[in-house]
PyMOL commands that place a pseudoatom at each C-alpha (Angstrom):
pseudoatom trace, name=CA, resn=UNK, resi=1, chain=A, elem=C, hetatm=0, pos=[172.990, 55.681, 95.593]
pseudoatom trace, name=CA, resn=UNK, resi=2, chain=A, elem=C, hetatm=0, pos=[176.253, 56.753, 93.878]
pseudoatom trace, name=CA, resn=UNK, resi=3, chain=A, elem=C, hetatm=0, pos=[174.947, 54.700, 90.895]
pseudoatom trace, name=CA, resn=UNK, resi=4, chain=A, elem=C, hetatm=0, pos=[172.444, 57.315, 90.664]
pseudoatom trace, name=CA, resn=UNK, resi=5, chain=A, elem=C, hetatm=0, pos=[174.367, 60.215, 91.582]
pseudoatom trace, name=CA, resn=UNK, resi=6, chain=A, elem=C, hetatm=0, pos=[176.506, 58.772, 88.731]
pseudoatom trace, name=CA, resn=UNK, resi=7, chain=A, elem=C, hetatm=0, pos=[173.817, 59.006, 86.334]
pseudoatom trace, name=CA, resn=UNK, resi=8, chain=A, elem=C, hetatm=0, pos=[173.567, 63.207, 86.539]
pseudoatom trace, name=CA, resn=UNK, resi=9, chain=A, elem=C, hetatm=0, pos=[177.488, 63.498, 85.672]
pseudoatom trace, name=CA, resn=UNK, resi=10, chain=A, elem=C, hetatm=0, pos=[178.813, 64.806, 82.926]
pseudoatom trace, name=CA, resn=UNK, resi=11, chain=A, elem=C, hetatm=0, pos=[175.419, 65.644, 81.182]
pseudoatom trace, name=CA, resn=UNK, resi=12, chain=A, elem=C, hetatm=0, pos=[174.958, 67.303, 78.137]
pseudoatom trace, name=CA, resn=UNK, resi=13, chain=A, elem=C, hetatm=0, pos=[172.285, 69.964, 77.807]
pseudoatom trace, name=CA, resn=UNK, resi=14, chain=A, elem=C, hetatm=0, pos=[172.361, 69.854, 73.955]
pseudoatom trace, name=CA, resn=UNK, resi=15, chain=A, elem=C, hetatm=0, pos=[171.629, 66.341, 73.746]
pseudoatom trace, name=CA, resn=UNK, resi=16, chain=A, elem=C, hetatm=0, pos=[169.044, 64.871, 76.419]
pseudoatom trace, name=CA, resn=UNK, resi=17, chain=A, elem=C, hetatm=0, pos=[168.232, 61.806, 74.222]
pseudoatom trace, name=CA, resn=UNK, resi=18, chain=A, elem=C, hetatm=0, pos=[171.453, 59.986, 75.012]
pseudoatom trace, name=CA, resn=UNK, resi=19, chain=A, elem=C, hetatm=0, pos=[171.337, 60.720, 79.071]
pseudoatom trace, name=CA, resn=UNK, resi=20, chain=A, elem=C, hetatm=0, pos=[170.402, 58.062, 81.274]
pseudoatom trace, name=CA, resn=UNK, resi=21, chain=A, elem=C, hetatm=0, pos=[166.838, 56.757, 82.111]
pseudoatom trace, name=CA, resn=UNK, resi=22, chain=A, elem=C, hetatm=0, pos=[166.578, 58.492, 85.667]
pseudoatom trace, name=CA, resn=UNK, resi=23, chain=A, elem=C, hetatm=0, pos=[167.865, 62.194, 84.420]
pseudoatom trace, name=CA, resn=UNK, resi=24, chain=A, elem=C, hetatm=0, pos=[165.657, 61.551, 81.568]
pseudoatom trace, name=CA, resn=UNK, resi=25, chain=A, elem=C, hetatm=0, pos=[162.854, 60.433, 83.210]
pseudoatom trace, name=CA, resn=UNK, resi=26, chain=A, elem=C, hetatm=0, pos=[163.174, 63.068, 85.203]
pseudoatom trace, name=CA, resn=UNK, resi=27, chain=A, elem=C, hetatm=0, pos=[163.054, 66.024, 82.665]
pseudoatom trace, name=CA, resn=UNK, resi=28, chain=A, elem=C, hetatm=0, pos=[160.298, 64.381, 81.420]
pseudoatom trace, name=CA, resn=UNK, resi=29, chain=A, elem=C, hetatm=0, pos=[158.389, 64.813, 84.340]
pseudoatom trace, name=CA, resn=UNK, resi=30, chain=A, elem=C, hetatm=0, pos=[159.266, 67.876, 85.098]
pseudoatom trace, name=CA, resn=UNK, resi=31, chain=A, elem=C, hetatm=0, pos=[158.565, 68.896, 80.976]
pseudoatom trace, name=CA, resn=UNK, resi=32, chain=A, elem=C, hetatm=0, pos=[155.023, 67.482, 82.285]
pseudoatom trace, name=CA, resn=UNK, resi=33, chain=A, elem=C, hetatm=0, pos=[154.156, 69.754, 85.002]
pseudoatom trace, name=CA, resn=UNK, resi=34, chain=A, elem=C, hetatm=0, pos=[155.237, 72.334, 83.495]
pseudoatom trace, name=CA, resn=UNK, resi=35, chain=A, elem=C, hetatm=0, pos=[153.081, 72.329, 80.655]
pseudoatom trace, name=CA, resn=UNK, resi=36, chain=A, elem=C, hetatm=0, pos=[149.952, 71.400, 82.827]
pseudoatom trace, name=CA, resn=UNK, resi=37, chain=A, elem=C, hetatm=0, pos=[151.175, 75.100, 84.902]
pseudoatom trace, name=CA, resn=UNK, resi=38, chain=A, elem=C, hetatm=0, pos=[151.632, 77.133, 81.429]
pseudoatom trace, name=CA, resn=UNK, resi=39, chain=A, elem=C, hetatm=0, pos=[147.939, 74.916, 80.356]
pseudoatom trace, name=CA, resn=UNK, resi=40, chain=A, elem=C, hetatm=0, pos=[146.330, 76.099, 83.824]
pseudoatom trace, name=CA, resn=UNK, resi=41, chain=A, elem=C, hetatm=0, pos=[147.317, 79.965, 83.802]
pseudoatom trace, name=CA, resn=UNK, resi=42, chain=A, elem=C, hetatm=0, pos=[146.844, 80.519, 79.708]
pseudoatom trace, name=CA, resn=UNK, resi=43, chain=A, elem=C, hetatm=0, pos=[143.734, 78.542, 79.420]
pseudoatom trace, name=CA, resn=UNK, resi=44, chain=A, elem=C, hetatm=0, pos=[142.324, 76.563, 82.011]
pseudoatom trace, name=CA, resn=UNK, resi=45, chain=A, elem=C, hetatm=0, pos=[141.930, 79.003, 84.627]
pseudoatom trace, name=CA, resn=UNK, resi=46, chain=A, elem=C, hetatm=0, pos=[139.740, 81.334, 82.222]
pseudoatom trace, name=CA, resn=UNK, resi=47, chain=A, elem=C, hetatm=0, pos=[137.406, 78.488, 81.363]
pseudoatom trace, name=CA, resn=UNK, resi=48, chain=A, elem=C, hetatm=0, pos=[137.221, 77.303, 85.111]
pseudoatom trace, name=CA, resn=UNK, resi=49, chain=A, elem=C, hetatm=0, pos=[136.145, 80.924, 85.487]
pseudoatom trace, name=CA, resn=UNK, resi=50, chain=A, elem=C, hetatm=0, pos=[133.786, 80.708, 83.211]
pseudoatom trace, name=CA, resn=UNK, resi=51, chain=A, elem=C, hetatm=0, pos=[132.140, 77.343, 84.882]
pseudoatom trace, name=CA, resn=UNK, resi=52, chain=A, elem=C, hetatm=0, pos=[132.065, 78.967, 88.391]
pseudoatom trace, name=CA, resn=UNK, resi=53, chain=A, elem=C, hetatm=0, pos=[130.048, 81.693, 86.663]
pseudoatom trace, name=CA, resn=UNK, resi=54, chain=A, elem=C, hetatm=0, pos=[127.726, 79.394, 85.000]
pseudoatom trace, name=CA, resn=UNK, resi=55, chain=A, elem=C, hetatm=0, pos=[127.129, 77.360, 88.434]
pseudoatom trace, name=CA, resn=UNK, resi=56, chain=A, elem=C, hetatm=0, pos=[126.555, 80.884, 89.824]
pseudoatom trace, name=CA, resn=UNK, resi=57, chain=A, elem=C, hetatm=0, pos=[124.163, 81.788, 87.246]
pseudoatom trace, name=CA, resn=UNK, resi=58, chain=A, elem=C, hetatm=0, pos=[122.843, 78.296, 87.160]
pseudoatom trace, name=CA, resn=UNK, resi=59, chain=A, elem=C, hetatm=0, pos=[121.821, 78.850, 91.072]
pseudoatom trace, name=CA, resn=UNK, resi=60, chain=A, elem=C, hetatm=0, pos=[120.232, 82.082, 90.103]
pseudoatom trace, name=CA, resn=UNK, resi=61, chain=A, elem=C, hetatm=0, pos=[118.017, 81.197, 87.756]
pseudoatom trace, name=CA, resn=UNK, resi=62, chain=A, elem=C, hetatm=0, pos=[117.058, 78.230, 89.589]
pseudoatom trace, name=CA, resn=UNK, resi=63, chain=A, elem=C, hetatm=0, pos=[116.261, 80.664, 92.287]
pseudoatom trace, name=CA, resn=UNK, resi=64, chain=A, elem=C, hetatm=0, pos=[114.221, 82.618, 89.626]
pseudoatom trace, name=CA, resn=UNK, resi=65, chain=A, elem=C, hetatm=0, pos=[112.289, 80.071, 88.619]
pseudoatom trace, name=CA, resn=UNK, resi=66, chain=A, elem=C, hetatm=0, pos=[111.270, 78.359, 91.931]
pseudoatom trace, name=CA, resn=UNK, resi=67, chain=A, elem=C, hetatm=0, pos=[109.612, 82.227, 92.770]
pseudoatom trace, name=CA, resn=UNK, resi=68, chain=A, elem=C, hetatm=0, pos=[107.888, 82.410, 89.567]
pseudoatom trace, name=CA, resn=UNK, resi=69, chain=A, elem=C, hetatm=0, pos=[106.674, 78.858, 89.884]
pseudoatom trace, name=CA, resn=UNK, resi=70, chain=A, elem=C, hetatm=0, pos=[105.330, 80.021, 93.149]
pseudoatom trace, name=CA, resn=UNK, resi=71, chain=A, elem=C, hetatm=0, pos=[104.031, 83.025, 91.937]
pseudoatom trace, name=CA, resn=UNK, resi=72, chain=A, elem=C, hetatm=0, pos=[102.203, 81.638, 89.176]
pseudoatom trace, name=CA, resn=UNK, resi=73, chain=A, elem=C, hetatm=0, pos=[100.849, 78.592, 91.218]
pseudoatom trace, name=CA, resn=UNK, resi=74, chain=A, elem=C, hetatm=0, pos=[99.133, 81.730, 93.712]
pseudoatom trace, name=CA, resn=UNK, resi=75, chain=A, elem=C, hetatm=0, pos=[98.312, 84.391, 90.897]
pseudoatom trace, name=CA, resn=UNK, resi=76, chain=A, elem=C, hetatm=0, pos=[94.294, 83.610, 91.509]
pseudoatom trace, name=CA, resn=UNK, resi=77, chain=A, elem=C, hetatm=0, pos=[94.973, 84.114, 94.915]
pseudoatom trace, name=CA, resn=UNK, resi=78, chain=A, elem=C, hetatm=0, pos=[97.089, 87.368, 93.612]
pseudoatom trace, name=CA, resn=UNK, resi=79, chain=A, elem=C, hetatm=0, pos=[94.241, 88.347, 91.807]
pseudoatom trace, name=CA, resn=UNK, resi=80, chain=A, elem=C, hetatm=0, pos=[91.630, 88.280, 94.494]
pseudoatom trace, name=CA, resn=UNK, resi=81, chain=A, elem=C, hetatm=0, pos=[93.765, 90.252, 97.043]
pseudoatom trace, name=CA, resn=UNK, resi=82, chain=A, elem=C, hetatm=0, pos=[94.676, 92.919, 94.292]
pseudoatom trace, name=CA, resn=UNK, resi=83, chain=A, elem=C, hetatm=0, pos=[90.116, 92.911, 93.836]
pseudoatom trace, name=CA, resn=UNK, resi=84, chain=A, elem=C, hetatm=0, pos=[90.427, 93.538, 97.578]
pseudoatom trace, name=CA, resn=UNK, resi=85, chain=A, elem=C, hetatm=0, pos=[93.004, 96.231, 97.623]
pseudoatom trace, name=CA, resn=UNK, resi=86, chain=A, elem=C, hetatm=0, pos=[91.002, 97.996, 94.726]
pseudoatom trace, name=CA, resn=UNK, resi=87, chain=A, elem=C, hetatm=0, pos=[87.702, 97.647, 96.726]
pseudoatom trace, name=CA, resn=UNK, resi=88, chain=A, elem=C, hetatm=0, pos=[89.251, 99.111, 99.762]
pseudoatom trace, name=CA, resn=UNK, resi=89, chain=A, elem=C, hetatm=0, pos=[90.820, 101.637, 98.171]
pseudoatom trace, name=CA, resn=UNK, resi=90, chain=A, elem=C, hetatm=0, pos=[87.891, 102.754, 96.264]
pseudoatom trace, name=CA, resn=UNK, resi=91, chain=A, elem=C, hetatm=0, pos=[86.102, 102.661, 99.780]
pseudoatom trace, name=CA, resn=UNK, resi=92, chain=A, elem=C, hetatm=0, pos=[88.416, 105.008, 101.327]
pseudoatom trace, name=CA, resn=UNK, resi=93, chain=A, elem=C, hetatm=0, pos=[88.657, 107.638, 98.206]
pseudoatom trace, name=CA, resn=UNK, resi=94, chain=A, elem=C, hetatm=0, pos=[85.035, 107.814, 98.141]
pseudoatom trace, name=CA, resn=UNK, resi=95, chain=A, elem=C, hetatm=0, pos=[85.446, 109.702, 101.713]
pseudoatom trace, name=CA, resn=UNK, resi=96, chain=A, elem=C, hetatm=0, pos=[87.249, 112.136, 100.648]
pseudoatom trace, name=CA, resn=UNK, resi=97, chain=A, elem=C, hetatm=0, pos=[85.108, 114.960, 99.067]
pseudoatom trace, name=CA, resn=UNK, resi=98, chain=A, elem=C, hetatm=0, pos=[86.156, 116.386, 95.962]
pseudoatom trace, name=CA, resn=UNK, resi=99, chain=A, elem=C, hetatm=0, pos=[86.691, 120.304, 95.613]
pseudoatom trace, name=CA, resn=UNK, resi=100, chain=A, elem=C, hetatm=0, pos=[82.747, 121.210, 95.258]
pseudoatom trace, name=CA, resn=UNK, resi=101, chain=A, elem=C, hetatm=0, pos=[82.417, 118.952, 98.625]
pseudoatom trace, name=CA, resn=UNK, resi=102, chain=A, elem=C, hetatm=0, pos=[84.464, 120.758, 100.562]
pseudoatom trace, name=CA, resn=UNK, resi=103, chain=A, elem=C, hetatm=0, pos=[82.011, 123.994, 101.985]
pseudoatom trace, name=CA, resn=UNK, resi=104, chain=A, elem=C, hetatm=0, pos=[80.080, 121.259, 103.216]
pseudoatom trace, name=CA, resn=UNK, resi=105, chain=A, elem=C, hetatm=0, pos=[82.337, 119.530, 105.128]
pseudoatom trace, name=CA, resn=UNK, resi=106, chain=A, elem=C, hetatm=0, pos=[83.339, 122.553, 106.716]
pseudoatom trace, name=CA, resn=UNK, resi=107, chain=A, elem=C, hetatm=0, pos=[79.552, 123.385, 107.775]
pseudoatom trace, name=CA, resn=UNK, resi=108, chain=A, elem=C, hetatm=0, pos=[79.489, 119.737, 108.570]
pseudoatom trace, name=CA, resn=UNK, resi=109, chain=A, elem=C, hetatm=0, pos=[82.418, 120.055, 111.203]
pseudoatom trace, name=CA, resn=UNK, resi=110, chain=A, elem=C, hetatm=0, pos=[80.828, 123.744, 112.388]
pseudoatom trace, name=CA, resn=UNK, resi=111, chain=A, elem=C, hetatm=0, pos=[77.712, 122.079, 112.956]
pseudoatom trace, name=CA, resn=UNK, resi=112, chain=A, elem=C, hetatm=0, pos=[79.375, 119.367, 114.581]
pseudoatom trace, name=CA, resn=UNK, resi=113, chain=A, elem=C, hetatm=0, pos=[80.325, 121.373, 117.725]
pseudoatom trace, name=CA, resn=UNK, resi=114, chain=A, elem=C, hetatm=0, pos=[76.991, 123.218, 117.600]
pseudoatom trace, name=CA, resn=UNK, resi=115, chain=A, elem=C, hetatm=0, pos=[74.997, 120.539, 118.145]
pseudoatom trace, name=CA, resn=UNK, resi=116, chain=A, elem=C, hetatm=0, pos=[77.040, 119.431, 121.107]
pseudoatom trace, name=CA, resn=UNK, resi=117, chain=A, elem=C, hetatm=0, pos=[76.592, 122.822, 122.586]
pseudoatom trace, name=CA, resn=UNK, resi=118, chain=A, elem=C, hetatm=0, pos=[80.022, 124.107, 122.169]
pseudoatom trace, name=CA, resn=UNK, resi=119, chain=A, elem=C, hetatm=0, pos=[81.447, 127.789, 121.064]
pseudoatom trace, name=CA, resn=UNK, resi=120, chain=A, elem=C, hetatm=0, pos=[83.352, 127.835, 118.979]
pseudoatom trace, name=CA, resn=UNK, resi=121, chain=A, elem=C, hetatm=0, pos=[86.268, 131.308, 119.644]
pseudoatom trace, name=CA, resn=UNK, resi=122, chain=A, elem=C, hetatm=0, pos=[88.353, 129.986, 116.391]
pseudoatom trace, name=CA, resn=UNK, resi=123, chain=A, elem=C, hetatm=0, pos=[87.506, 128.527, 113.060]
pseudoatom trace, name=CA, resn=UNK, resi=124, chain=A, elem=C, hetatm=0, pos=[90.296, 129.127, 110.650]
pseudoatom trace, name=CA, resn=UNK, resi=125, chain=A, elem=C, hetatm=0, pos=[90.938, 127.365, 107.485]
pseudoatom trace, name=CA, resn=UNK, resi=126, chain=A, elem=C, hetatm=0, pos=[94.350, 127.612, 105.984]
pseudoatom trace, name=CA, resn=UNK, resi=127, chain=A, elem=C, hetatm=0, pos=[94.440, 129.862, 103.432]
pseudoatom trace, name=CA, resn=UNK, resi=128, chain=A, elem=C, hetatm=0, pos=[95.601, 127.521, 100.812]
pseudoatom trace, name=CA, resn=UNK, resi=129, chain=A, elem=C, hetatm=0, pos=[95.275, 123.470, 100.815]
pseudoatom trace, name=CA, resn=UNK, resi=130, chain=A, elem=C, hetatm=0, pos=[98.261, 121.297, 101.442]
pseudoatom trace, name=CA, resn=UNK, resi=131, chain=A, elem=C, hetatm=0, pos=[98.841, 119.380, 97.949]
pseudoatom trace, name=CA, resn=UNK, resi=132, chain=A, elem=C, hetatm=0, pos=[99.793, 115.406, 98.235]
pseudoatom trace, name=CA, resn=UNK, resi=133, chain=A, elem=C, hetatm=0, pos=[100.211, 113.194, 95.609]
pseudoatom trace, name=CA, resn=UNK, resi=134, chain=A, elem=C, hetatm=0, pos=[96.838, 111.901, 94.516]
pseudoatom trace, name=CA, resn=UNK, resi=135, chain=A, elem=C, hetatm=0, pos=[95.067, 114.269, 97.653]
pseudoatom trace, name=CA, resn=UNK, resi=136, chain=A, elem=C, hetatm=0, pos=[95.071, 117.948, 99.172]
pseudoatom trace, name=CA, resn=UNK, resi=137, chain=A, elem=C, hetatm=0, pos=[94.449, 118.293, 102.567]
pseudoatom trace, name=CA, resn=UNK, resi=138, chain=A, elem=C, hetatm=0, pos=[93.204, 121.592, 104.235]
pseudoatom trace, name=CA, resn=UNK, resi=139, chain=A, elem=C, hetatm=0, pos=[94.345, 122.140, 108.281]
pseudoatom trace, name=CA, resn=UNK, resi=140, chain=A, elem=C, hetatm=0, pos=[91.710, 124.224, 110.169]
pseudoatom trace, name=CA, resn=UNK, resi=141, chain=A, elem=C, hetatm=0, pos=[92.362, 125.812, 113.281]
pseudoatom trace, name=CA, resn=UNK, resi=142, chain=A, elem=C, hetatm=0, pos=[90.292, 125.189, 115.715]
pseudoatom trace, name=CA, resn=UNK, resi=143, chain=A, elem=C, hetatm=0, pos=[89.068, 126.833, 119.432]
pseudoatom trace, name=CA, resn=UNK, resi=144, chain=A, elem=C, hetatm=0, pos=[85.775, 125.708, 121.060]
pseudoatom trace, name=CA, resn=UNK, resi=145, chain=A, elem=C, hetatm=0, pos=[84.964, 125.941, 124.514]
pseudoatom trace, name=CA, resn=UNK, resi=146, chain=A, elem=C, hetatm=0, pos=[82.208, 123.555, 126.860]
pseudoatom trace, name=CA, resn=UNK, resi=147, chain=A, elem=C, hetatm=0, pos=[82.243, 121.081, 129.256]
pseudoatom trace, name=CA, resn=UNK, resi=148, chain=A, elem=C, hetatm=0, pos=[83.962, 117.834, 129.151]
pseudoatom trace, name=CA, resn=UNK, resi=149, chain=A, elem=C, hetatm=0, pos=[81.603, 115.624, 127.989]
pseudoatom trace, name=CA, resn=UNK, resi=150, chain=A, elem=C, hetatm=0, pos=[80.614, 117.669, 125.199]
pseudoatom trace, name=CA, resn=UNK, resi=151, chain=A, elem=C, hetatm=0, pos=[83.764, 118.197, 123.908]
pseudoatom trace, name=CA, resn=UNK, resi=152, chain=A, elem=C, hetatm=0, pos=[84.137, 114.502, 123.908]
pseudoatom trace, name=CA, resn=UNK, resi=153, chain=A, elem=C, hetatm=0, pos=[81.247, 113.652, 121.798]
pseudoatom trace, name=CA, resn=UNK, resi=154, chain=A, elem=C, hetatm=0, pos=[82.048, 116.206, 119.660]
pseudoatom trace, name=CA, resn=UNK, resi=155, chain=A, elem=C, hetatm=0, pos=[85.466, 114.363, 118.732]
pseudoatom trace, name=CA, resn=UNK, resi=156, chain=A, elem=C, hetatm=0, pos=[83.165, 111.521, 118.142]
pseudoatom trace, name=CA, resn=UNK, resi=157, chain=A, elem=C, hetatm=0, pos=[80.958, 113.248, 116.165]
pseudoatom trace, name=CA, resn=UNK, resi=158, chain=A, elem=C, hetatm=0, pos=[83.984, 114.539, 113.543]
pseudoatom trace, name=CA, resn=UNK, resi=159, chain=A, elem=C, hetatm=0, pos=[85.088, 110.696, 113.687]
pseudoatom trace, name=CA, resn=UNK, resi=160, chain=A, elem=C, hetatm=0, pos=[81.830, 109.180, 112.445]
pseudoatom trace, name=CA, resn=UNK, resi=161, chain=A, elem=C, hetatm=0, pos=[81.201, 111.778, 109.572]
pseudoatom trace, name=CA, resn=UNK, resi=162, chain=A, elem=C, hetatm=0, pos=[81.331, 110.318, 106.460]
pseudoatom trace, name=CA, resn=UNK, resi=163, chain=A, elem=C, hetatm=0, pos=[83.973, 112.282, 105.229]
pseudoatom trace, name=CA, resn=UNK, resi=164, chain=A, elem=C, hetatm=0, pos=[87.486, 111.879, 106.677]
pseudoatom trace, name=CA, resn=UNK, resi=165, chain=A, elem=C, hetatm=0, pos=[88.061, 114.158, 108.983]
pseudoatom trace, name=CA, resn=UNK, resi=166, chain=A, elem=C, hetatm=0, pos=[91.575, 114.047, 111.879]
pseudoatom trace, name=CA, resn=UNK, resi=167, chain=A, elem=C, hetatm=0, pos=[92.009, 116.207, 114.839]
pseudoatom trace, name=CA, resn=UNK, resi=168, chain=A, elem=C, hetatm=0, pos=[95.205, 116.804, 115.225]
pseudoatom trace, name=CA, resn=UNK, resi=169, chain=A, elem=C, hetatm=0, pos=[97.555, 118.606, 118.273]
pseudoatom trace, name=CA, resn=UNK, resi=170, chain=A, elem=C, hetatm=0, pos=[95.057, 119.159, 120.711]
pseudoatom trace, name=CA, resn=UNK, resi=171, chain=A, elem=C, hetatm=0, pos=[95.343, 120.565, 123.686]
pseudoatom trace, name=CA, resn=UNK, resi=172, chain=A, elem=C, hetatm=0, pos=[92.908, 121.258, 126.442]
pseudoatom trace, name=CA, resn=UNK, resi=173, chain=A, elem=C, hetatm=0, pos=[92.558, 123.830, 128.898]
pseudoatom trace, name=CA, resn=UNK, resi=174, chain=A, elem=C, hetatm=0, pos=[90.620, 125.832, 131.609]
pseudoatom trace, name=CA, resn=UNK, resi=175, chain=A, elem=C, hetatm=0, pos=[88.512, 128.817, 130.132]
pseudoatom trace, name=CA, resn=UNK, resi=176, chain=A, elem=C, hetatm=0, pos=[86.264, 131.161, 132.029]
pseudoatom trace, name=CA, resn=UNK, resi=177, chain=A, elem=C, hetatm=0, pos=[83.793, 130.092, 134.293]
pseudoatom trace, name=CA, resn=UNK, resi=178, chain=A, elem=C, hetatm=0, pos=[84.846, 126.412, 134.523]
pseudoatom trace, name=CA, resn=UNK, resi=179, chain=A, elem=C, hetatm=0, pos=[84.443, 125.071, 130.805]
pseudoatom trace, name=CA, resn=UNK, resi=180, chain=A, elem=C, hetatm=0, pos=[87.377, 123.409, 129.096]
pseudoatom trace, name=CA, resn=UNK, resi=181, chain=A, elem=C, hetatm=0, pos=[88.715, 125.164, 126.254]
pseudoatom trace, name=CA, resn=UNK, resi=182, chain=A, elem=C, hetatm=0, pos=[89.491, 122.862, 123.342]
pseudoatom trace, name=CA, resn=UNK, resi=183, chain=A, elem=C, hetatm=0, pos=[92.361, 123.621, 121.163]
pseudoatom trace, name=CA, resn=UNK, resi=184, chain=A, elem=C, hetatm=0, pos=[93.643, 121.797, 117.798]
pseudoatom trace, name=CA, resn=UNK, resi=185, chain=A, elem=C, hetatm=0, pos=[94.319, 121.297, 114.232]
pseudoatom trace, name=CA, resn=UNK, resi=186, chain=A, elem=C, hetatm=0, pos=[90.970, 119.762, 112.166]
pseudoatom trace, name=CA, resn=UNK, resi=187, chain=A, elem=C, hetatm=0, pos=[92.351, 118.432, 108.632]
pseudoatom trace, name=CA, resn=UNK, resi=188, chain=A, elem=C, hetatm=0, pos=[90.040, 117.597, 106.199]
pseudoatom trace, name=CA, resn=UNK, resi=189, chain=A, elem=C, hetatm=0, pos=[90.751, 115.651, 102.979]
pseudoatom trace, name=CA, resn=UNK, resi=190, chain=A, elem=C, hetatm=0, pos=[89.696, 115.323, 99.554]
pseudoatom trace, name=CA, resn=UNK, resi=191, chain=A, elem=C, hetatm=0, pos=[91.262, 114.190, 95.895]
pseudoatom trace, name=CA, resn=UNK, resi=192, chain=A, elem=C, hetatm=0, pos=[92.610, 115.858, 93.461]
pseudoatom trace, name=CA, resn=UNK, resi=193, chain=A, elem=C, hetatm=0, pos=[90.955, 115.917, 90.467]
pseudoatom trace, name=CA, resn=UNK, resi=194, chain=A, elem=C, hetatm=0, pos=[92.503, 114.874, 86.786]
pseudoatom trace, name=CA, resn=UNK, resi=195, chain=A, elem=C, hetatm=0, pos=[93.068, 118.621, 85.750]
pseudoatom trace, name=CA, resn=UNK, resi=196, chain=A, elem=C, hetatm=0, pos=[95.462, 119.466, 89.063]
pseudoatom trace, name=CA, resn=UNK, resi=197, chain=A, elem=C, hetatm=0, pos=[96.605, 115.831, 89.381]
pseudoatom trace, name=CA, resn=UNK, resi=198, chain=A, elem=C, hetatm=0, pos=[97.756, 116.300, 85.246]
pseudoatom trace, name=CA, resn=UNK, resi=199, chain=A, elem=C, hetatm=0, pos=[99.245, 119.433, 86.599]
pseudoatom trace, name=CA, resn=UNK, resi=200, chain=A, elem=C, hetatm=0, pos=[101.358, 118.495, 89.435]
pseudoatom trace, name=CA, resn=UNK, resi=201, chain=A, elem=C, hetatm=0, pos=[103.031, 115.267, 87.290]
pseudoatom trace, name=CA, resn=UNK, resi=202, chain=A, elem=C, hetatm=0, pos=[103.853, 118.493, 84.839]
pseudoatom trace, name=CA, resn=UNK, resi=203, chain=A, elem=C, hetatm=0, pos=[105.338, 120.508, 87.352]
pseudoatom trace, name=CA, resn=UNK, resi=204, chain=A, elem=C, hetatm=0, pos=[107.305, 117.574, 88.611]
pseudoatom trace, name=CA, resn=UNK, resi=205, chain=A, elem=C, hetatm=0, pos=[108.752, 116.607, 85.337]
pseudoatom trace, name=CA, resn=UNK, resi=206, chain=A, elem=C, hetatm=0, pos=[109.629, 120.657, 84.938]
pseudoatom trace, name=CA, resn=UNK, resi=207, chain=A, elem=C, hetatm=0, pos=[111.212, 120.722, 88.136]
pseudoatom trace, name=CA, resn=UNK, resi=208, chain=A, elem=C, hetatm=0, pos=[113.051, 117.247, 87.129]
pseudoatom trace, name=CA, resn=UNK, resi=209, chain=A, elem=C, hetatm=0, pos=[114.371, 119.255, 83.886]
pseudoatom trace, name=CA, resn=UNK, resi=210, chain=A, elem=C, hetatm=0, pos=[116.462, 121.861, 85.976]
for i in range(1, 210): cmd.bond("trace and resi %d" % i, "trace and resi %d" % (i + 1))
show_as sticks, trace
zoom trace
């Protein structure tokens, strides 16, 4: 041990070739990990960076892949449910009436409660229809009075016309010499056509502008 300890006396700085093996074995070694530190933090550590990201982006596009693979392996099956959404939807648009449509329907509803042998106190269109998206839809107040059964079937009867036609916050009473009085909210549906649907995407892109 004092052998050793011998070794890191009287060193000189200036000249580490001429110390002895275990000093200069030891600067070595320490000349060693420090270059692998300065290596790590002005190089490595930037490209190990860089390989996380690409295992990252490796996963992600792996992920990518496996969906479109599985997308593309079920596009005819795709295909046929997007033939089926198309059908249905073309089902349900053709019961909604278009503008001309619309004084029928409301005779249609009238006549509805007439031929269950209701009376009708109230039958009150809004003034002005309710514009959606692709649809306007028109409330209509609504006040009939007969017996229980009738009243019934005539909710039936507004669910089975072709056109689409929803009663909406009813609300049933007593009226005058024992009938029920029937009150509630009839909407009635139909599309808008090119013309107003053209106008509403320009309205929306005005209002977009402000």
């Amino acid at each position: 041990m004092n052998a050793l300890i011998e070794q890191f006396k009287g060193l000189n700085p200036q000249d580490p070739g001429v110390w002895p093996p275990l000093p200069k074995a030891m600067l070595l070694v320490a000349l060693f990990i420090g270059i692998l530190v300065a290596a790590y933090f002005l190089d490595w550590s930037g490209q190990l960076e860089q390989l996380d990201a690409g295992v990252a982006q490796e996963a992600k596009l792996k992920g990518e892949y496996k969906s479109k693979k599985q997308q593309s392996v079920n596009l005819d099956l795709y295909r046929q449910q997007l033939r089926e959404i198309d059908s249905s939807f073309g089902a349900l648009l053709k019961q909604l009436p278009n503008r001309s449509q619309m004084d029928a329907l409301l005779v249609d509803i009238n006549q509805a409660g007439l031929g269950r042998g209701l009376q009708f106190d109230l039958f009150k269109p809004a003034a002005s229809e309710i514009k959606r998206e692709f649809y306007a839809e028109l409330p209509i107040q609504i006040r009939v009075l007969g017996n229980y059964h009738d009243i019934g079937a005539f909710a039936s009867d507004i669910g089975g016309l072709s056109r689409i036609v929803t009663l909406n916050d009813i609300a049933l009473a007593k009226g005058r010499q024992g009938a029920l009085v029937l009150d509630a909210t009839a909407k009635t549906f139909r599309y808008l056509d090119e013309e107003e649907v053209a106008a509403q995407q320009r309205a929306k892109r005005g209002v977009r502008k402000r």
